[in-house]
DOTIVO-128548 format. One record per residue (C-alpha): residue in one letter; x, y, z. Coordinates in nm, 4 decimals, padded with zeros to 6 digits. Each point is the difference from the previous one (the first is absolute). Example, Ala and Ser with C-alpha at 12.3 -4.5 7.8 and 13.67 -1.06 7.14 Angstrom:
BEGIN
residuo,X,Y,Z
A,01.2300,-00.4500,00.7800;
S,00.1370,00.3440,-00.0660;
//
This chain:
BEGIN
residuo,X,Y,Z
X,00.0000,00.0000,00.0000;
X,00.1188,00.3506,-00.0880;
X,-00.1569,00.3649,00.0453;
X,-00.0878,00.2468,-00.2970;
X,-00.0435,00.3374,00.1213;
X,-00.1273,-00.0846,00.3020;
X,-00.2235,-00.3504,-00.1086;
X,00.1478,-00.3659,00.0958;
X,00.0211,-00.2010,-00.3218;
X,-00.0160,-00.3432,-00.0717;
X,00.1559,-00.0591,-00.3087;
X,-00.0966,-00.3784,-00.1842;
X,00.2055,-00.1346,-00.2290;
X,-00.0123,-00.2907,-00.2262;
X,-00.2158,-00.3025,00.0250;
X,-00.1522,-00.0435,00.3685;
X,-00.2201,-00.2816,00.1558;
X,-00.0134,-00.1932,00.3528;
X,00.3746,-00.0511,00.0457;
X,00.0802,00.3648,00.0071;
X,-00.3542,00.1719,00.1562;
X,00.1416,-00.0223,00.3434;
X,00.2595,00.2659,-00.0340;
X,-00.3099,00.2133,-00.1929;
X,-00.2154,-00.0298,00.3492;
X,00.2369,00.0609,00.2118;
X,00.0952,00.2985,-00.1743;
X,-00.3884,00.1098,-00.0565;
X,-00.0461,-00.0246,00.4005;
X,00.2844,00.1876,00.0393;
X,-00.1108,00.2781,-00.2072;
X,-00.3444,00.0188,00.1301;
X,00.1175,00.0120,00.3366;
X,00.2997,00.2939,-00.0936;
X,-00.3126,00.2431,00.0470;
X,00.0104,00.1626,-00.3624;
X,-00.3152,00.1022,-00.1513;
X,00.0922,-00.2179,-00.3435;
X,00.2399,-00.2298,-00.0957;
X,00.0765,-00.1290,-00.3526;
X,00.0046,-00.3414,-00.1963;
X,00.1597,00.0172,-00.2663;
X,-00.1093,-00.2537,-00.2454;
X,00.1753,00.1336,-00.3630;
X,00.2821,-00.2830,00.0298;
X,-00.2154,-00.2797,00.0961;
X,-00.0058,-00.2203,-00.2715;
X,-00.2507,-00.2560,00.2129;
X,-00.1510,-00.0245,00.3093;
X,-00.2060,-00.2552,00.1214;
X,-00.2713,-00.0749,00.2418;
X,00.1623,00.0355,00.3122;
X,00.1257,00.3325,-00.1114;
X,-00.3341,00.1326,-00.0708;
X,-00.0723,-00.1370,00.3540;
X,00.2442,00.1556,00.1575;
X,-00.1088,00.3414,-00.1665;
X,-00.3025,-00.0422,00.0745;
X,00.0768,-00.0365,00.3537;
X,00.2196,00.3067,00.0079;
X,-00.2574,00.1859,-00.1261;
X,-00.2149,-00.1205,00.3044;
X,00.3089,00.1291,00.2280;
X,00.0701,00.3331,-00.1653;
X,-00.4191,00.0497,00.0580;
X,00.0438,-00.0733,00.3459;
X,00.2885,00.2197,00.0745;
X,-00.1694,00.3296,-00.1897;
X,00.2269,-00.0478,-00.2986;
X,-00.0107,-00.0781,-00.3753;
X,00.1584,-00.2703,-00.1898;
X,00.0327,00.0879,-00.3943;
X,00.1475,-00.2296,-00.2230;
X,00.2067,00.1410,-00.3008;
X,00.0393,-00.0771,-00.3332;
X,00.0435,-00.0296,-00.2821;
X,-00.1435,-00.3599,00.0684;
X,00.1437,-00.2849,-00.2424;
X,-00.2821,-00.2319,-00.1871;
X,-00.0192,-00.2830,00.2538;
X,00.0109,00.1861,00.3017;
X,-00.2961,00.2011,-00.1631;
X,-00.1871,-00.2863,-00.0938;
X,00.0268,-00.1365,00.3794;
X,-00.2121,00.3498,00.1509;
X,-00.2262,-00.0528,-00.3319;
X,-00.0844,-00.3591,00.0376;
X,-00.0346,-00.0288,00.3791;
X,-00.2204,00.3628,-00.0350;
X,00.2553,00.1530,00.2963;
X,00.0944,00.2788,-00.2013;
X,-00.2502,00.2184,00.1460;
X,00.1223,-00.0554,00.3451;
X,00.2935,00.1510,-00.0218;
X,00.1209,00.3691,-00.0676;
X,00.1817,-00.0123,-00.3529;
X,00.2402,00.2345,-00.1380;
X,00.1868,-00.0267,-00.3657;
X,00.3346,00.0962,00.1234;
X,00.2063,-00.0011,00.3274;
X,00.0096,00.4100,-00.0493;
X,-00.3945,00.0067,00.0279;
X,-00.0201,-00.2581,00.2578;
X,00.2130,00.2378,00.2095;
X,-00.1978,00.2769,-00.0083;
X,-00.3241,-00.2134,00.0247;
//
């Protein structure tokens, strides 16, 4: 996790799924709990995630709700990773932006 003017970032890389999504929750608690009104996921060099990813978003968003705070996920967002918020009809849930600049200043 890193900070962009002010905003802890969680920067994904590559393909992600169950083996690595512990590192992602741990990091998620740990920016819910910093106190900061939003923190940032950003998605743009995801090439996959899975399920448990998605899960563990989803339950981020659930902390950041519960602490006062906003989670936005950045983009751009690669073709599967879209398709996973499309399919499973999540996309709504969460607070969207189409670059990590934007997501900042959510």
């Amino acid at each position: 996790m890193t900070t962009h003017e002010g905003v802890p970032v969680v920067r994904l890389h590559g393909d992600l799924d169950e083996e690595n999504v512990h590192d992602l929750d741990r990091l998620l608690a740990a920016a819910a709990a910093e106190g900061s009104t939003r923190t940032v996921v950003d998605l743009s060099r995801a090439h996959f995630v899975d399920s448990s990813v998605l899960h563990a978003l989803l339950d981020a968003h659930a902390a950041h709700e519960r602490a006062g705070a906003v989670l936005v996920l950045a983009g751009p967002l690669h073709v599967p990773v879209r398709r996973l918020f499309e399919v499973t009809g999540t996309a709504p849930a969460f607070h969207m932006a189409d670059s990590l600049e934007a997501a900042i200043t959510w």
